[in-house]
C-alpha positions as CSV (number, residue, x, y, z in Angstrom):
1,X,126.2,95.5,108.5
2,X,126.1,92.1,107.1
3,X,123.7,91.1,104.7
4,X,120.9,89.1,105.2
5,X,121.2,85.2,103.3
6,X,119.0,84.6,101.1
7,X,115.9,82.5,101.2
8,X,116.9,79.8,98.8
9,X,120.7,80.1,100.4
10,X,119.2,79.5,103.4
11,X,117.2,76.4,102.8
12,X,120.0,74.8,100.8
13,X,122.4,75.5,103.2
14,X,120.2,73.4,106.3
15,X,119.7,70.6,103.6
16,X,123.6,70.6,103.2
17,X,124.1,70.0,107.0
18,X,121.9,66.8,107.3
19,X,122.1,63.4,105.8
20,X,119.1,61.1,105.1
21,X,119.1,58.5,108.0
22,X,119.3,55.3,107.6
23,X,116.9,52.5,106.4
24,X,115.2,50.2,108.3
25,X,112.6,47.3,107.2
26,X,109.3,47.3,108.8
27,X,106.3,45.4,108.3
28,X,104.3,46.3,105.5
29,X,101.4,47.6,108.5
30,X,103.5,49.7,110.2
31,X,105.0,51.8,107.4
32,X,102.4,54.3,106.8
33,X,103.2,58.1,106.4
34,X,107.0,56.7,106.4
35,X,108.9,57.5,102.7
36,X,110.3,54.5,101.0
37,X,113.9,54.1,101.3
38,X,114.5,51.5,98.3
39,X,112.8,50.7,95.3
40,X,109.5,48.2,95.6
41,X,109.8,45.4,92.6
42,X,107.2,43.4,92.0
43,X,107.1,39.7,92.8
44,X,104.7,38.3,90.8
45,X,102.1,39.3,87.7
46,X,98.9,40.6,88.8
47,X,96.5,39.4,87.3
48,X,98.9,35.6,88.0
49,X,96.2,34.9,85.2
50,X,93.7,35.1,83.1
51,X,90.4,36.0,84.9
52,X,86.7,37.1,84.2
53,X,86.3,41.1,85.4
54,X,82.5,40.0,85.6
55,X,80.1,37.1,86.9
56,X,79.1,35.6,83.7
57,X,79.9,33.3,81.0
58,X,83.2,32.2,79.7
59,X,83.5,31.0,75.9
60,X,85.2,31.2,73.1
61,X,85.2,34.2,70.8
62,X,84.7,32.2,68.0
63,X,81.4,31.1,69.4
64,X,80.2,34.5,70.6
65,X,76.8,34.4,68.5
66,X,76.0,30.8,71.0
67,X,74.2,28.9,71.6
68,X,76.2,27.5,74.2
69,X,76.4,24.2,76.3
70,X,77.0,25.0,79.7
71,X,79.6,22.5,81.1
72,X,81.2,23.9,84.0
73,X,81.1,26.5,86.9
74,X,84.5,28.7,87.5
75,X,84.5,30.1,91.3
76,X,86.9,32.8,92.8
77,X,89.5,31.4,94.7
78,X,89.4,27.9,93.5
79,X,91.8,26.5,90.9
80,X,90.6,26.7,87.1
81,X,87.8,24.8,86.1
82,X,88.0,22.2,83.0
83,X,88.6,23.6,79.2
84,X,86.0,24.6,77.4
85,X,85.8,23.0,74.1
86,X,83.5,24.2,70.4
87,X,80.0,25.3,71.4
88,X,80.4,25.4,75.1
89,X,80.7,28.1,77.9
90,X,81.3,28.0,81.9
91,X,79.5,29.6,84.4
92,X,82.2,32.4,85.9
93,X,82.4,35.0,88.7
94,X,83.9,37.9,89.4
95,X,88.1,37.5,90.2
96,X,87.5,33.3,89.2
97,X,90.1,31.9,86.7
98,X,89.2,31.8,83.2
99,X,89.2,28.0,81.7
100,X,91.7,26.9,78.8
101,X,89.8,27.6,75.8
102,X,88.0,30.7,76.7
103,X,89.0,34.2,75.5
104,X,85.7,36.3,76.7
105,X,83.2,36.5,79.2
106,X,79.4,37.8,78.6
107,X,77.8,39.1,81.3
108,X,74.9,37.2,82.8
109,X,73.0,40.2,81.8
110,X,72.8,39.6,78.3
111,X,72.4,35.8,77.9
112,X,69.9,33.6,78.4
113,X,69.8,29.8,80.2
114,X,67.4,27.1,79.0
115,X,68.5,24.1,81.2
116,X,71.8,23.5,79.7
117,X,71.8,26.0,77.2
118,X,72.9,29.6,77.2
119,X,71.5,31.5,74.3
120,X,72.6,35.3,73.7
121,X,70.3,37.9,74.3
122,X,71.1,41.3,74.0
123,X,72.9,42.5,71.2
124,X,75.9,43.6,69.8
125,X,77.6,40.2,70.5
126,X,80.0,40.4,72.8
127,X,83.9,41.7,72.0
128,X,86.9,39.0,72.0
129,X,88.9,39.8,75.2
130,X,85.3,41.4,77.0
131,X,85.1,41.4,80.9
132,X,89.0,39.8,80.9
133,X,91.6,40.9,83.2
134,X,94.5,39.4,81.3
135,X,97.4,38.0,83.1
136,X,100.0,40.9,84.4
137,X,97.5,43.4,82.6
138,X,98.6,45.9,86.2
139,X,102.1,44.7,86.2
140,X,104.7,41.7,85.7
141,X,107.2,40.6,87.7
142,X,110.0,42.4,87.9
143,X,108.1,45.6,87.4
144,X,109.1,48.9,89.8
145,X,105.7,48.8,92.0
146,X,106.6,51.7,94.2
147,X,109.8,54.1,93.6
148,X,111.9,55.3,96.5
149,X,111.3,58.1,97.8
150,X,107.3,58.1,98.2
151,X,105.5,59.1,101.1
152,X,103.6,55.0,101.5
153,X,100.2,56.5,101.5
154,X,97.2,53.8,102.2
155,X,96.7,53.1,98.3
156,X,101.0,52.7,98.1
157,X,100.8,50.3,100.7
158,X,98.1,48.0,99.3
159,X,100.1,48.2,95.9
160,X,103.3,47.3,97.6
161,X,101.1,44.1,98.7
162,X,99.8,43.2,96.0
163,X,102.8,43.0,94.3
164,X,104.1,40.9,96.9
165,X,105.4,42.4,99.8
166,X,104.8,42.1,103.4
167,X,107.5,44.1,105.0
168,X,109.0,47.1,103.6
169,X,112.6,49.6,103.4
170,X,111.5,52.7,105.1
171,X,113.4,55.6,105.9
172,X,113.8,55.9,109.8
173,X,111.9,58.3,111.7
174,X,113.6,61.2,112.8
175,X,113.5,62.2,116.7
176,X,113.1,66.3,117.5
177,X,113.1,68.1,120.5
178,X,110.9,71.1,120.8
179,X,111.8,73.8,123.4
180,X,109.3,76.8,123.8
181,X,111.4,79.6,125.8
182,X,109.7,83.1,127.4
183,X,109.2,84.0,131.0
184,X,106.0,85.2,129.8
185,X,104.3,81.0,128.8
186,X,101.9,79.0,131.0
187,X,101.1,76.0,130.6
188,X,97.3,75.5,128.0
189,X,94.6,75.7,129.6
190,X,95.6,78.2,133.0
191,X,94.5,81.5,134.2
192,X,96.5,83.9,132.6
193,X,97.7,87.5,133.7
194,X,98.2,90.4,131.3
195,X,101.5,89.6,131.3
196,X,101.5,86.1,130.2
197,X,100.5,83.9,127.6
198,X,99.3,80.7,127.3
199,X,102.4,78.4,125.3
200,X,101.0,77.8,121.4
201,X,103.7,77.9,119.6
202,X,105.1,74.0,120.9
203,X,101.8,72.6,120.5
204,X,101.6,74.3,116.7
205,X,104.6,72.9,115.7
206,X,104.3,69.7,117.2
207,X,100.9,69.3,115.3
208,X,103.0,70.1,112.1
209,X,105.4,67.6,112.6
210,X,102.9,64.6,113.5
211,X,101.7,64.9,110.0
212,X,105.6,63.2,109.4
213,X,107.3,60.8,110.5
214,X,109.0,61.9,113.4
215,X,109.0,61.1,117.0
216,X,108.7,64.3,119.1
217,X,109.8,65.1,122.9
218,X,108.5,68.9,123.8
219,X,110.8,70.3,126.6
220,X,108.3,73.3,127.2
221,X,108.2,77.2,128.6
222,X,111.9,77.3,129.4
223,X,112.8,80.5,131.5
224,X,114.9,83.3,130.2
225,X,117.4,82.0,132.2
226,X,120.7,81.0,130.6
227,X,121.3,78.0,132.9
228,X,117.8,76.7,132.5
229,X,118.4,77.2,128.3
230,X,121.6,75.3,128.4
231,X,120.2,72.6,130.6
232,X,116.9,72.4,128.3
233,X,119.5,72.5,125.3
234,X,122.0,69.6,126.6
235,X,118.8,67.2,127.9
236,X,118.1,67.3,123.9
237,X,121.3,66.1,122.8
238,X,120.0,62.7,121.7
239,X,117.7,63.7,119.1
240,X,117.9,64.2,115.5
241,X,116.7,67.9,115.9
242,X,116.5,70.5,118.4
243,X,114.1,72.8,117.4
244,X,113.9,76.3,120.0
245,X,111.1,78.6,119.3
246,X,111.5,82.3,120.7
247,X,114.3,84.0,122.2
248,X,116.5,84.0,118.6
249,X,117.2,87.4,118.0
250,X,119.5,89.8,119.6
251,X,117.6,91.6,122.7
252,X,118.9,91.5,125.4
253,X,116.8,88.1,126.8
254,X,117.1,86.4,123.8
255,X,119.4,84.1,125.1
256,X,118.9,81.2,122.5
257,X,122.4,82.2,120.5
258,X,124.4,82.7,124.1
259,X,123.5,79.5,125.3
260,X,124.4,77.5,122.1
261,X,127.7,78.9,122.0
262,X,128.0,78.5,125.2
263,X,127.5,74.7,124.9
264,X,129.6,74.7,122.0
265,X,127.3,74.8,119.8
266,X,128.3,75.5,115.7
267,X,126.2,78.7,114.1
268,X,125.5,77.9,110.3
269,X,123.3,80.8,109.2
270,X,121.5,83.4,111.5
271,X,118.9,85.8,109.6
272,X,117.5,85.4,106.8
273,X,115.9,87.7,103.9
274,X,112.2,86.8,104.4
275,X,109.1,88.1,106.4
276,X,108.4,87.4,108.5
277,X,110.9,85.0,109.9
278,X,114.4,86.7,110.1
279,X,115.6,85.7,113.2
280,X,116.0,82.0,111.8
281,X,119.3,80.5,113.2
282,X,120.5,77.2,112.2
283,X,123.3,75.5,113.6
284,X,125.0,72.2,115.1
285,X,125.2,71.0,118.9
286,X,127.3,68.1,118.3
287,X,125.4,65.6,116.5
288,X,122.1,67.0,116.4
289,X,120.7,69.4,113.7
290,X,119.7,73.0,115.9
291,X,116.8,75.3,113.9
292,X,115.9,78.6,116.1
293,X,112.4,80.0,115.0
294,X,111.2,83.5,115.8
295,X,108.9,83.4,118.6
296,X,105.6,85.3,117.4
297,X,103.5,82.3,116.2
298,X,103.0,83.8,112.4
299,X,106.7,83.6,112.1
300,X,107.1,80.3,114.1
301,X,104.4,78.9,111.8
302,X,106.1,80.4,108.6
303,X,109.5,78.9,109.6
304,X,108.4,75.9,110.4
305,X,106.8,75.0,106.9
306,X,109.9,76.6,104.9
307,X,112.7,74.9,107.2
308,X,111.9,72.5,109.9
309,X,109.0,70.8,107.9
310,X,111.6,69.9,104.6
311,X,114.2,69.3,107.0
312,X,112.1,66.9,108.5
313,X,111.1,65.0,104.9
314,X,114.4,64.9,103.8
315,X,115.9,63.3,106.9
316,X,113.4,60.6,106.9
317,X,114.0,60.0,103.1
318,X,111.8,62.0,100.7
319,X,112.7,62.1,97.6
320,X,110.5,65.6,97.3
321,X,111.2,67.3,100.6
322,X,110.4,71.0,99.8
323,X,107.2,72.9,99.6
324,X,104.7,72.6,96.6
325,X,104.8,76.3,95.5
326,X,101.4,76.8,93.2
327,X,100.2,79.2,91.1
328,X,96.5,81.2,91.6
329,X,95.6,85.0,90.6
330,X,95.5,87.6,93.3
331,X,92.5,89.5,94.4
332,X,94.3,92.3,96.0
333,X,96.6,94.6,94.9
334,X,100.1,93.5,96.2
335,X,102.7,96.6,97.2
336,X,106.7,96.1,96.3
337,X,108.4,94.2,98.3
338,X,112.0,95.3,99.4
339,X,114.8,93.1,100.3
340,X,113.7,90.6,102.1
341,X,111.2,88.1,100.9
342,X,107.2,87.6,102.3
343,X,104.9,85.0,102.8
344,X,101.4,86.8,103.3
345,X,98.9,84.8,105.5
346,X,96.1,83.9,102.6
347,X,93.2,82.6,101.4
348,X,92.7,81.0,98.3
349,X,89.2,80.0,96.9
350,X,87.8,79.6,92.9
351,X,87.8,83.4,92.5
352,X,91.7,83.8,92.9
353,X,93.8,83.9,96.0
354,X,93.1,87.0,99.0
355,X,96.2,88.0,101.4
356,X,94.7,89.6,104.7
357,X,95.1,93.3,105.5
358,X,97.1,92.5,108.1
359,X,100.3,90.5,108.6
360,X,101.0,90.9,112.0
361,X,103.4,87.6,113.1
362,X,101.7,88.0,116.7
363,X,97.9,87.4,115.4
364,X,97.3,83.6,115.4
365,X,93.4,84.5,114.6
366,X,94.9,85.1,110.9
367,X,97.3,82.4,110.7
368,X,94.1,80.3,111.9
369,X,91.6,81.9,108.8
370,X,94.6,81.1,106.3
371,X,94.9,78.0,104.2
372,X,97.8,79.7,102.0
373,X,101.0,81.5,102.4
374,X,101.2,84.1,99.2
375,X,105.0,84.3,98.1
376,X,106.1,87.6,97.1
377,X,110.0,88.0,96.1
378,X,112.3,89.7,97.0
379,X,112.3,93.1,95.0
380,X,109.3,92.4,93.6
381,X,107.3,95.5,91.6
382,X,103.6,96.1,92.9
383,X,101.1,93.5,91.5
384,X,97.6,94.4,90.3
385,X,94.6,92.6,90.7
386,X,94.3,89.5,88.8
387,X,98.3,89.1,88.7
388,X,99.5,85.4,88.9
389,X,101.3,84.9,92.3
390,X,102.9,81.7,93.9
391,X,101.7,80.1,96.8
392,X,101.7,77.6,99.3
393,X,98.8,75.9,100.4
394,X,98.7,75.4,104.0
């Protein structure tokens, strides 16, 4: 029998068929959630000068025991107001240009105005360079703003315009097909006999990829029908991705295999050492990438987040495309795993993390209760209570 591939082996053999796609610009609205194909360098210094942090006074250090004559009014927005000279000082406002000849700003606070006079009120004095955001005291021109390879989260993108930017090199978004097979799905929502089951695995994994950038087309409930899998499997052609859930192993209506070779259809890997999840086949149908999960949900879902989710990242141009593993302390003893590595549904919470009793792939109530998948090696002795373990949070 041949052996099963290895996790890792696995995962770095599906990054090894794809290539990033290319780059496209965008406007600098439309690129969020999309990862940054080229580095961001900033256009200009921010502050572009000098300017009071605080609504206030602007004088001179040298004068910062007053009294000073108030000769001037500095407003945000408007160009700088006339120099201040010995013994004088400038109304000032927040984000308003400081005058030539001031170095510090006291806060309206702590002063004191008697008609054209400013005395000081509060003590200490003020510090030279107080309430001053100094010219390119964030960045300078020239500066790397945003590094490729980002996810351009909300805060990313108003840095990328502040530093000058109004359309953007992003990573294009890849296109996936989903295909739920089973003679046994109906459609959300209908009356279902004990035979049948309502279709959640498409609508799963399509939730999981519109957290990416991806554009997503689910062919759904294909019959365990060869014909209608190779028809489902040829309309897909176009995209990126195909991504089939159910029907990958080897019974004898699990057809997904038959019907890829059939259509020609290059097998990369096919089981994998993990639980649950072994079933994974990963191939090529001309141009498009092929990824067959298992089709109980627990090992759709696990699948999914190990394979199709980095696939996913690194095709649209992450720099960091695989999961986040973390470190927490269990609170249940954890027996020996074998030869084959497991991701236990989990919860994690400030006491430690908590794998359920049961793992059964089929029950979607525990997948739903889980916000961590516990990663236990390969070969891995028993771990006791309060034993660091790895984890992904989910």
């Amino acid at each position: 029998m041949k052996p099963l591939l290895p996790l890792e082996e696995a995962q770095e053999r599906l990054i090894a068929m794809a290539q990033p796609l290319p780059s496209e610009i965008v406007p600098i609205g439309d690129a969020l959630g999309r990862y940054l194909a080229e580095d961001v360098l900033a256009d200009r210094n921010q502050p572009a000068a000098d300017m009071s942090a605080m609504d206030g006074y602007a004088i001179r250090f040298e004068d910062r025991n007053g009294p000073w004559q108030l000769v001037g009014e500095c407003k945000a927005g408007s160009p700088p107001c006339p120099p201040i000279q010995e013994g004088q000082a400038a109304r000032i406002f927040t984000g308003a240009l400081l005058p030539e000849g001031a170095d510090t700003v006291v806060m309206q606070e702590n002063v004191e105005p008697d008609g054209n006079t400013i005395v000081l009120t509060s003590d200490p004095s003020p510090a030279k360079g107080r309430h001053v955001r100094f010219q390119g005291g964030d960045f300078e021109a020239g500066d790397v703003a945003l590094k490729a390879g980002i996810r351009l989260n909300a805060a990313a993108l108003g840095h990328a315009v502040i530093a000058g930017s109004g359309s953007i090199s992003v990573g294009r978004s890849p296109t996936v097909a989903i295909l739920s097979t089973g003679d046994e799905l109906v459609a959300p929502g209908s009356d279902t006999k004990p035979h049948q089951i309502p279709a959640s695995n498409d609508v799963m994994i399509a939730a999981m990829l519109s957290q990416l950038p991806t554009q997503t087309r689910s062919i759904s409930r294909i019959k365990d029908d060869l014909d209608s899998l190779c028809e489902a499997l040829d309309s897909a052609r176009d995209c990126h991705v195909i991504v089939t859930i159910g029907g990958a192993s080897v019974g004898d209506h699990d057809l997904v295999a038959p019907a890829f070779q059939r259509l020609g259809g290059q097998t990369d890997f096919w089981k994998i050492a993990m639980k649950p999840g072994k079933p994974l086949m990963a191939g090529k149908l001309g141009k498009s990438l092929v990824l067959a999960l298992p089709g109980n949900p627990g090992s759709a879902f696990v699948t999914a987040t190990l394979f199709l989710v980095p696939l996913i990242r690194y095709l649209a141009g992450a720099q960091e495309f695989m999961p986040v593993m973390q470190t927490a302390n269990t609170n249940t003893v954890l027996p020996a795993t074998g030869q084959r590595a497991e991701f236990l549904r989990a919860q994690i919470d400030d006491s430690g993390i908590s794998a359920f009793d049961s793992q059964d792939s089929a029950k979607l109530s525990i997948l739903a209760a889980a916000d961590a998948l516990l990663f236990r090696p390969a070969h891995s002795p028993e771990q006791p209570v309060g034993a660091t373990v790895s984890y992904i949070a989910i």
